[in-house]
PDBQT receptor file of N, H, CA, C and O in Angstrom, charges set to zero:
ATOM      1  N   UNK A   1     132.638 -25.940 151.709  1.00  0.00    +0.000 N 
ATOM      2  CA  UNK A   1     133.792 -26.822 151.644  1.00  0.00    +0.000 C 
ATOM      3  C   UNK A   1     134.318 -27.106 153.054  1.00  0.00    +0.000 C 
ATOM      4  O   UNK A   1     134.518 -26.232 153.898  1.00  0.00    +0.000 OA
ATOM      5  N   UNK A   2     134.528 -28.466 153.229  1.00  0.00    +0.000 N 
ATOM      6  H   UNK A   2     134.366 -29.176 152.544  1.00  0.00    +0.000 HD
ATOM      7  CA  UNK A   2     134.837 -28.798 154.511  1.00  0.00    +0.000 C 
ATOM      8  C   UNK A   2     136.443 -28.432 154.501  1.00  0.00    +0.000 C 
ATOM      9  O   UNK A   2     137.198 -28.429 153.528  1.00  0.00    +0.000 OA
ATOM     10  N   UNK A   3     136.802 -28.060 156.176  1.00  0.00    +0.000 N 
ATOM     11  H   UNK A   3     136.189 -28.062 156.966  1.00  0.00    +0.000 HD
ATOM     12  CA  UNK A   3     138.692 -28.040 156.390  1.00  0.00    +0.000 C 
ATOM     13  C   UNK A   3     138.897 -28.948 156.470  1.00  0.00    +0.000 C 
ATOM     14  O   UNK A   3     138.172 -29.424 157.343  1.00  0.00    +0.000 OA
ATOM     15  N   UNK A   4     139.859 -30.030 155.847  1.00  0.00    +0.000 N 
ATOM     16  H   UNK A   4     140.448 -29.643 155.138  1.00  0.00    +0.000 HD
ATOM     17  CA  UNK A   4     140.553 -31.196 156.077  1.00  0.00    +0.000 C 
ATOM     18  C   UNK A   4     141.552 -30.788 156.556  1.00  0.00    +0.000 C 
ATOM     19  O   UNK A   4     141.980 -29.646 156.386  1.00  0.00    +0.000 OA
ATOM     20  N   UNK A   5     142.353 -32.110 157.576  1.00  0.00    +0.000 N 
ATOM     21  H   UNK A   5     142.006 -33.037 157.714  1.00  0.00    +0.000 HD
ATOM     22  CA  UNK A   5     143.850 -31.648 158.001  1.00  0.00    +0.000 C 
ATOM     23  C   UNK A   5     145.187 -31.920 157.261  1.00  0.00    +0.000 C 
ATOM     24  O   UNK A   5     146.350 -32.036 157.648  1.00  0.00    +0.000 OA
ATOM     25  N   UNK A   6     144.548 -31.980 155.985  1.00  0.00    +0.000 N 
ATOM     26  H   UNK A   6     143.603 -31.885 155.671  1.00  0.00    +0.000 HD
ATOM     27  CA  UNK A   6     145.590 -31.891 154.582  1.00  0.00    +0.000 C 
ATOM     28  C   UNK A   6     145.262 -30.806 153.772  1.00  0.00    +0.000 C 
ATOM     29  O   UNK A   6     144.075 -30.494 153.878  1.00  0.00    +0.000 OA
ATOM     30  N   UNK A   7     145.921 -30.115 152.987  1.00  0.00    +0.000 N 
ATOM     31  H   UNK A   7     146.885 -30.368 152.901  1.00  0.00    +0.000 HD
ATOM     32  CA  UNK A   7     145.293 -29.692 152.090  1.00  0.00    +0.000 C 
ATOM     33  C   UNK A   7     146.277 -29.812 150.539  1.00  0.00    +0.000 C 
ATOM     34  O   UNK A   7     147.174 -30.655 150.530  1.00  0.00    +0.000 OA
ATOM     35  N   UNK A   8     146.080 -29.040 149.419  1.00  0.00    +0.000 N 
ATOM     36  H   UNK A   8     145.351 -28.356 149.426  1.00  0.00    +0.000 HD
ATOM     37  CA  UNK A   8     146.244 -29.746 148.302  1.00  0.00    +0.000 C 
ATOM     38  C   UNK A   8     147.356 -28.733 147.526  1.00  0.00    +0.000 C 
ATOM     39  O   UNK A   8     146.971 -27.646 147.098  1.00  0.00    +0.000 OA
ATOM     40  N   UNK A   9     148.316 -29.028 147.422  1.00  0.00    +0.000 N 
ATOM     41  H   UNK A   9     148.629 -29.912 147.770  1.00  0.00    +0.000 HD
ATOM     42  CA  UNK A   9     149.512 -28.208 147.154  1.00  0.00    +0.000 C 
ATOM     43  C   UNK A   9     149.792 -28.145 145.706  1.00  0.00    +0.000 C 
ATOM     44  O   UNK A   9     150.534 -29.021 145.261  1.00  0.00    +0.000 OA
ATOM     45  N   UNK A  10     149.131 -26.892 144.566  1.00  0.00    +0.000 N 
ATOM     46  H   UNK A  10     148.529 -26.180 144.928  1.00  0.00    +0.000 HD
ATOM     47  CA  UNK A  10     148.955 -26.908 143.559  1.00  0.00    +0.000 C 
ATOM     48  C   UNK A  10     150.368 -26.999 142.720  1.00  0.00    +0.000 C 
ATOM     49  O   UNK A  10     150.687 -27.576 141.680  1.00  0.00    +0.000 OA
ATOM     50  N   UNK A  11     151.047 -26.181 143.634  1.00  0.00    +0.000 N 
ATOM     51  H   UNK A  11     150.788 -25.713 144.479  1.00  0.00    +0.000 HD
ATOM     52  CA  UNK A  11     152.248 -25.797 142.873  1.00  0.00    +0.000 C 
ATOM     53  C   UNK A  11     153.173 -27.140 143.201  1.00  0.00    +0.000 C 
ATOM     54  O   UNK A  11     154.057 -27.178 142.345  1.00  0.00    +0.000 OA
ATOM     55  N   UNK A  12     153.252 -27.858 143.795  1.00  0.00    +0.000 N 
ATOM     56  H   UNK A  12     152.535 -27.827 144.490  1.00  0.00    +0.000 HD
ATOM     57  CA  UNK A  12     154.065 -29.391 143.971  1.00  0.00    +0.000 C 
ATOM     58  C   UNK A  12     153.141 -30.210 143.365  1.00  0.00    +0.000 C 
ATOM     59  O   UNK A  12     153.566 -31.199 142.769  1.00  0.00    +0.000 OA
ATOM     60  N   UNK A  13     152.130 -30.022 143.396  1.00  0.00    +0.000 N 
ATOM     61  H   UNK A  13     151.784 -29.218 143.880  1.00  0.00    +0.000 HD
ATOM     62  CA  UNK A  13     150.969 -31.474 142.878  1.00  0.00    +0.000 C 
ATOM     63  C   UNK A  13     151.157 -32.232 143.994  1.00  0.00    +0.000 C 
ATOM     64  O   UNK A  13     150.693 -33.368 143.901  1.00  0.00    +0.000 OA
ATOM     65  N   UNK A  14     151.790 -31.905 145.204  1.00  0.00    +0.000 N 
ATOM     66  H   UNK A  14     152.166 -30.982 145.278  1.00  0.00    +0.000 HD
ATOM     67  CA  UNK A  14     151.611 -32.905 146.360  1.00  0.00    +0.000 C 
ATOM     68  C   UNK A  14     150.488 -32.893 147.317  1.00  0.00    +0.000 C 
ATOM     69  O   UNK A  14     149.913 -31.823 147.518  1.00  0.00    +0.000 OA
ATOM     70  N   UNK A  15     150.197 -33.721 147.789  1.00  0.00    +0.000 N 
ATOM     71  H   UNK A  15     150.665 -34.590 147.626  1.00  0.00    +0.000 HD
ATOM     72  CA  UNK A  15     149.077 -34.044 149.480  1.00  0.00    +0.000 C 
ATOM     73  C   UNK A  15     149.840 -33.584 150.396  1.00  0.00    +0.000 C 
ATOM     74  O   UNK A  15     150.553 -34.398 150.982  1.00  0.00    +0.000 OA
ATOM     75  N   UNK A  16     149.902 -32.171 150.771  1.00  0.00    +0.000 N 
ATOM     76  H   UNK A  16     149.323 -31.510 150.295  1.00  0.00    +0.000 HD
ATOM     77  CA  UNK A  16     150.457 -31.586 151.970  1.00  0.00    +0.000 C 
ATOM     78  C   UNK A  16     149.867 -31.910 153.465  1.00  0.00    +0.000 C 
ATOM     79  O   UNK A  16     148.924 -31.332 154.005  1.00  0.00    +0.000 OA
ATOM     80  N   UNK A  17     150.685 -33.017 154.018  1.00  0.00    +0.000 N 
ATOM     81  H   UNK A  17     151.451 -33.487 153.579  1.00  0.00    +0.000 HD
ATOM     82  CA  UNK A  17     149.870 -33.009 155.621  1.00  0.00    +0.000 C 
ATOM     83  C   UNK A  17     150.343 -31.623 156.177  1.00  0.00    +0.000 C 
ATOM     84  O   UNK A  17     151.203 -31.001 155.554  1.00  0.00    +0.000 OA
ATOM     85  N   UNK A  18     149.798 -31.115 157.347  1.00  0.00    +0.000 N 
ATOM     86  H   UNK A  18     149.099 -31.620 157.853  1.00  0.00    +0.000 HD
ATOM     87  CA  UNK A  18     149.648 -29.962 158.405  1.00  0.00    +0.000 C 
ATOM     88  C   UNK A  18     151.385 -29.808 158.553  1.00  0.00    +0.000 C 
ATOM     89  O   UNK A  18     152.088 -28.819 158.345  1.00  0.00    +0.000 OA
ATOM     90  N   UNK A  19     151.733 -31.080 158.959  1.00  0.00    +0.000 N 
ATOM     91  H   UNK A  19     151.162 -31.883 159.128  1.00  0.00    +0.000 HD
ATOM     92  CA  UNK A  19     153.456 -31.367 159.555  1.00  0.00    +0.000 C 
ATOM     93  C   UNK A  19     154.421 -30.997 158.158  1.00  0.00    +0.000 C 
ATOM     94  O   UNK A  19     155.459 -30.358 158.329  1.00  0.00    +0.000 OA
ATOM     95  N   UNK A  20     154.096 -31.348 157.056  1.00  0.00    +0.000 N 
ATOM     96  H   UNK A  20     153.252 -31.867 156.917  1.00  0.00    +0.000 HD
ATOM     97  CA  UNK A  20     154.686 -31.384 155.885  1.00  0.00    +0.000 C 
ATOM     98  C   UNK A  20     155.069 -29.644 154.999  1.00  0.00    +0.000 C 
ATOM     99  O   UNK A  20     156.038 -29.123 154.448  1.00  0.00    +0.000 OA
ATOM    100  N   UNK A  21     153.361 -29.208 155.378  1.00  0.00    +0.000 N 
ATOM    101  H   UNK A  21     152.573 -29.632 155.825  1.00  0.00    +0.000 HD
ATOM    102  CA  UNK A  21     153.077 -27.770 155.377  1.00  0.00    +0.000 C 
ATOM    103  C   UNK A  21     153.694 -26.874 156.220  1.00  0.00    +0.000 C 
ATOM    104  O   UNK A  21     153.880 -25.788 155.672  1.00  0.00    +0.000 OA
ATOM    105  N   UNK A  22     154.132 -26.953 157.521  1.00  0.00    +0.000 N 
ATOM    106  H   UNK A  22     153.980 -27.836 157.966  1.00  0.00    +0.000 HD
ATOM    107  CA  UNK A  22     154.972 -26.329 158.740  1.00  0.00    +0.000 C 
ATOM    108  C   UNK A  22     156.279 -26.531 157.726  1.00  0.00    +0.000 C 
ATOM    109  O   UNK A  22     156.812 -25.473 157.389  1.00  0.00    +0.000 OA
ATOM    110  N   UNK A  23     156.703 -27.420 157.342  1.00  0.00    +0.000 N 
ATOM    111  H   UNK A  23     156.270 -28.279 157.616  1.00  0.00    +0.000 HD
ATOM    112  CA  UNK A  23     158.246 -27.652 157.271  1.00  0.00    +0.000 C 
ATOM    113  C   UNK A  23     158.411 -27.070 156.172  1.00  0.00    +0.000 C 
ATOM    114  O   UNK A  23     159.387 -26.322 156.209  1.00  0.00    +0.000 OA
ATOM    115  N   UNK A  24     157.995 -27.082 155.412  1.00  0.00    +0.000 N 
ATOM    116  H   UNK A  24     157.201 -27.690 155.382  1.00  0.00    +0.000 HD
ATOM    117  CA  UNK A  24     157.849 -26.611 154.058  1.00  0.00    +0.000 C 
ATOM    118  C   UNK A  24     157.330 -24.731 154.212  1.00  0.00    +0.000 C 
ATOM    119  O   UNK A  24     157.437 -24.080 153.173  1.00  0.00    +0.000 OA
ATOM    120  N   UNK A  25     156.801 -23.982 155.496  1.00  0.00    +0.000 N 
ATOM    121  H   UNK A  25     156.714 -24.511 156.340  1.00  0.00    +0.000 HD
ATOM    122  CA  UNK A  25     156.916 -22.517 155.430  1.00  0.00    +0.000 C 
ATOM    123  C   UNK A  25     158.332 -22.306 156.317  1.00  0.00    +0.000 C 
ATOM    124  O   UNK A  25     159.014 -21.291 156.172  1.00  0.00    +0.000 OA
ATOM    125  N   UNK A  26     158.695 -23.391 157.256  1.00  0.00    +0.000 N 
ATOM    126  H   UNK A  26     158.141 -24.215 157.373  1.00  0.00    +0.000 HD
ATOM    127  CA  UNK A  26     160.291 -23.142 157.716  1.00  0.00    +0.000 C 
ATOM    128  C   UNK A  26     161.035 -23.057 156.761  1.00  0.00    +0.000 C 
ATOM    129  O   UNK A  26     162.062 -22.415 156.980  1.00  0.00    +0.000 OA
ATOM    130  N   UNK A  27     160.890 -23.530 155.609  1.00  0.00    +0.000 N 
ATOM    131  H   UNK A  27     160.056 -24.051 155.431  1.00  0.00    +0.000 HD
ATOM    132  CA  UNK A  27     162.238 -23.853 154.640  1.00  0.00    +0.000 C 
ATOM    133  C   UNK A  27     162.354 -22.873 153.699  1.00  0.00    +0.000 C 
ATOM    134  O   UNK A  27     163.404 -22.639 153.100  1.00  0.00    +0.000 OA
ATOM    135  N   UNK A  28     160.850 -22.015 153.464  1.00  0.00    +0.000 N 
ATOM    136  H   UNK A  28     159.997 -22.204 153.950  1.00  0.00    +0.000 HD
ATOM    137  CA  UNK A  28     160.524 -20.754 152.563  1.00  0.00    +0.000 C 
ATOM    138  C   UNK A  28     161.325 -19.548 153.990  1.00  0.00    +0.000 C 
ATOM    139  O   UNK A  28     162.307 -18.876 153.677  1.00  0.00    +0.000 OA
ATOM    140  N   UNK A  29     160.869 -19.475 155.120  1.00  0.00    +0.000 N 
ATOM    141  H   UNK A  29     160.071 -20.021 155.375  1.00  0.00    +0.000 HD
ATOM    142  CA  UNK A  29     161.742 -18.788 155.710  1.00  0.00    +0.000 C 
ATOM    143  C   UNK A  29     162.915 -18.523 155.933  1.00  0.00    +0.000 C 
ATOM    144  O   UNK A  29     163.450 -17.420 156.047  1.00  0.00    +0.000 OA
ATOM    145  N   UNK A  30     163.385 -19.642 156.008  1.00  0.00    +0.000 N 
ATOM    146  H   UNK A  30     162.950 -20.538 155.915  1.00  0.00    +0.000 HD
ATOM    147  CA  UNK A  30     165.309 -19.781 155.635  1.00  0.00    +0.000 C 
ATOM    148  C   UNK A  30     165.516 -19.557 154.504  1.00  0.00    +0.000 C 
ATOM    149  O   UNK A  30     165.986 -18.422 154.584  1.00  0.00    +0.000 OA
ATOM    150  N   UNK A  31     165.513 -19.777 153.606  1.00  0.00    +0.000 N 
ATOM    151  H   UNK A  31     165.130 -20.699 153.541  1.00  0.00    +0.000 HD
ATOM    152  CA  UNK A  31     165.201 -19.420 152.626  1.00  0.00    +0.000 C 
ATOM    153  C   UNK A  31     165.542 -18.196 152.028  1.00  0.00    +0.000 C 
ATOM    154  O   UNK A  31     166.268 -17.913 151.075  1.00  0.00    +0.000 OA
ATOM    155  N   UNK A  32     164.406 -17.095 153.310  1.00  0.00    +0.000 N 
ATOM    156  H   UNK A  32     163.817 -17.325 154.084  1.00  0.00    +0.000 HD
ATOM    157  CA  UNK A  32     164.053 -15.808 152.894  1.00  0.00    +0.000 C 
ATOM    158  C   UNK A  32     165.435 -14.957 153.807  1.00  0.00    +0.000 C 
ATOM    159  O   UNK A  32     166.012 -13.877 153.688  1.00  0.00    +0.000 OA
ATOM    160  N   UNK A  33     165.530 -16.100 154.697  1.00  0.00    +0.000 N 
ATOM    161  H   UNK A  33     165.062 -16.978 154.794  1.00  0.00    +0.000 HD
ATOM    162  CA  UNK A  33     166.399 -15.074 156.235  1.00  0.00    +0.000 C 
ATOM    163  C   UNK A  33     167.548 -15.233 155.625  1.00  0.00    +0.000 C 
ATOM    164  O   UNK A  33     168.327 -14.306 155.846  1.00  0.00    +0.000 OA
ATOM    165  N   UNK A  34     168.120 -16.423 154.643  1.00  0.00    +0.000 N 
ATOM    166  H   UNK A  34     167.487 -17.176 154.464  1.00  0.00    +0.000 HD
ATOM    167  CA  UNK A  34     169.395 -16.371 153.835  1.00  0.00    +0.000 C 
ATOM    168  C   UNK A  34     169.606 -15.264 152.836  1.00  0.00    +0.000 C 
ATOM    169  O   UNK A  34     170.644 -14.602 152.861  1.00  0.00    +0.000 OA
ATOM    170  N   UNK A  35     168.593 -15.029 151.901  1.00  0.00    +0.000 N 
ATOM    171  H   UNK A  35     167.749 -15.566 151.881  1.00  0.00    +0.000 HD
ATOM    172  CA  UNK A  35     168.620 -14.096 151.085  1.00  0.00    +0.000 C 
ATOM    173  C   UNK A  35     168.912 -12.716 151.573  1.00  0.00    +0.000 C 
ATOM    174  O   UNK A  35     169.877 -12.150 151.059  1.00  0.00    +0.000 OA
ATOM    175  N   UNK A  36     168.250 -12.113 152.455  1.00  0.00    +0.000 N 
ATOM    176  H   UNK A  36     167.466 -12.573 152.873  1.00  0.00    +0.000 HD
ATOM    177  CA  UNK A  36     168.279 -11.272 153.324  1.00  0.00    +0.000 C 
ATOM    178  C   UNK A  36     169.334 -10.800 153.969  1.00  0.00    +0.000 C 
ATOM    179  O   UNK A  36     169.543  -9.605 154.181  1.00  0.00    +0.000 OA
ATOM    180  N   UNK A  37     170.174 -11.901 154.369  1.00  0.00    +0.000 N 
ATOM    181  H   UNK A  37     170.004 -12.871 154.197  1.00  0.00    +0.000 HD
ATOM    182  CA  UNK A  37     171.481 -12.352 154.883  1.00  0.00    +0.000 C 
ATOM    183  C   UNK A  37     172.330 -11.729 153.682  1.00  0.00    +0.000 C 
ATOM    184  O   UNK A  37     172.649 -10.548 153.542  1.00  0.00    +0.000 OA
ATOM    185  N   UNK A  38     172.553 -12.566 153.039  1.00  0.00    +0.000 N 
ATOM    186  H   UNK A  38     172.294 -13.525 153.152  1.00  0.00    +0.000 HD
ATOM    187  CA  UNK A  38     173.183 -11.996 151.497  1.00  0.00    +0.000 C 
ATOM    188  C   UNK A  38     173.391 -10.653 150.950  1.00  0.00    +0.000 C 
ATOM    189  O   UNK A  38     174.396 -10.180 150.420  1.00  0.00    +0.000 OA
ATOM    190  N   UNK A  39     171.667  -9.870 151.300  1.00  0.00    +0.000 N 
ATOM    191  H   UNK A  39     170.851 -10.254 151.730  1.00  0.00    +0.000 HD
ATOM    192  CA  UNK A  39     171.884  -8.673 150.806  1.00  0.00    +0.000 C 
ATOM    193  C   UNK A  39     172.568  -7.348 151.915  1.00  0.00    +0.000 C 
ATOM    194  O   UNK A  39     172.954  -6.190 151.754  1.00  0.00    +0.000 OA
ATOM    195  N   UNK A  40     172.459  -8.164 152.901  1.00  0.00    +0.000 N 
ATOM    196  H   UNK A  40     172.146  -9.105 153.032  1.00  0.00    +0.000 HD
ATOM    197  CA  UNK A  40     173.103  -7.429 154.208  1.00  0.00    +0.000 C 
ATOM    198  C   UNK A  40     174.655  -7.404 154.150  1.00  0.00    +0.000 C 
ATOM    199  O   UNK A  40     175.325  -6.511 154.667  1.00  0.00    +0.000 OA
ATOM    200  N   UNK A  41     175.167  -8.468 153.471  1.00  0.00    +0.000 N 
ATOM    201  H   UNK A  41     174.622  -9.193 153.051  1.00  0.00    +0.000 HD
ATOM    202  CA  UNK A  41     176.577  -8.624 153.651  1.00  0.00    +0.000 C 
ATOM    203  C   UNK A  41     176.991  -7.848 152.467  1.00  0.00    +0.000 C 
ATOM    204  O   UNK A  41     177.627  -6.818 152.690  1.00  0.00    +0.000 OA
ATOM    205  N   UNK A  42     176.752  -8.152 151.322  1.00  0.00    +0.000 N 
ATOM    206  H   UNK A  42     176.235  -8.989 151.141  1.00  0.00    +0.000 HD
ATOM    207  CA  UNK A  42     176.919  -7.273 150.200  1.00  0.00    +0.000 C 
ATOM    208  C   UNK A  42     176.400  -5.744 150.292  1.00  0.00    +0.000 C 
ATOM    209  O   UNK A  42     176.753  -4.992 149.384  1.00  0.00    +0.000 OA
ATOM    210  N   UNK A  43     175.835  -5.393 151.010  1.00  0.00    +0.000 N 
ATOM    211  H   UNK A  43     175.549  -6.005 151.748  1.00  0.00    +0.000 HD
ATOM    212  CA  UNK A  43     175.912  -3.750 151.665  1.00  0.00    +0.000 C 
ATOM    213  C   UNK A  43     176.868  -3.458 152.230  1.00  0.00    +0.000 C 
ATOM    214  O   UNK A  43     177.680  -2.626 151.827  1.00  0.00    +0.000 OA
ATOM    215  N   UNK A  44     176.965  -4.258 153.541  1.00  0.00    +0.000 N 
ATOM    216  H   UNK A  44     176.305  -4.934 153.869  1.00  0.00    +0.000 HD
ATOM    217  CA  UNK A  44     178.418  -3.864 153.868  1.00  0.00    +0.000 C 
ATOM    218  C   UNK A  44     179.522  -3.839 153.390  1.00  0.00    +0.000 C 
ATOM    219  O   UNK A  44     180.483  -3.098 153.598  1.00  0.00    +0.000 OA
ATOM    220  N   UNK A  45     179.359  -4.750 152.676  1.00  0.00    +0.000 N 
ATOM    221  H   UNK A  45     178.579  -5.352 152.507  1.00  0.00    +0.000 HD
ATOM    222  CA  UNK A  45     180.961  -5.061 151.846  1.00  0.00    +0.000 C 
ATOM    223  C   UNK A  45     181.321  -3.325 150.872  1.00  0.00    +0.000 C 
ATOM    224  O   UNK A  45     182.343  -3.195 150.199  1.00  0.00    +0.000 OA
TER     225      UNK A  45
């Protein structure tokens, strides 16, 4: 199987370009650094 510089995003059913794919693991990271965030404050609290 050849690498294309798209690949095929099962769980959206979308055509993920490379740029689309970056933004989309930034947004799972915030995401994660919010949650994280959350459980930090509610400890302290």
């Amino acid at each position: 199987m050849k690498r294309r510089p798209w690949m095929r995003c099962d769980v959206c059913g979308l055509d993920v370009s490379r740029n689309g794919l970056v933004r989309f693991k930034n947004a799972i990271v915030a995401l994660v650094d919010r949650r994280l965030e959350a459980n930090r404050k509610r400890a302290t609290a």
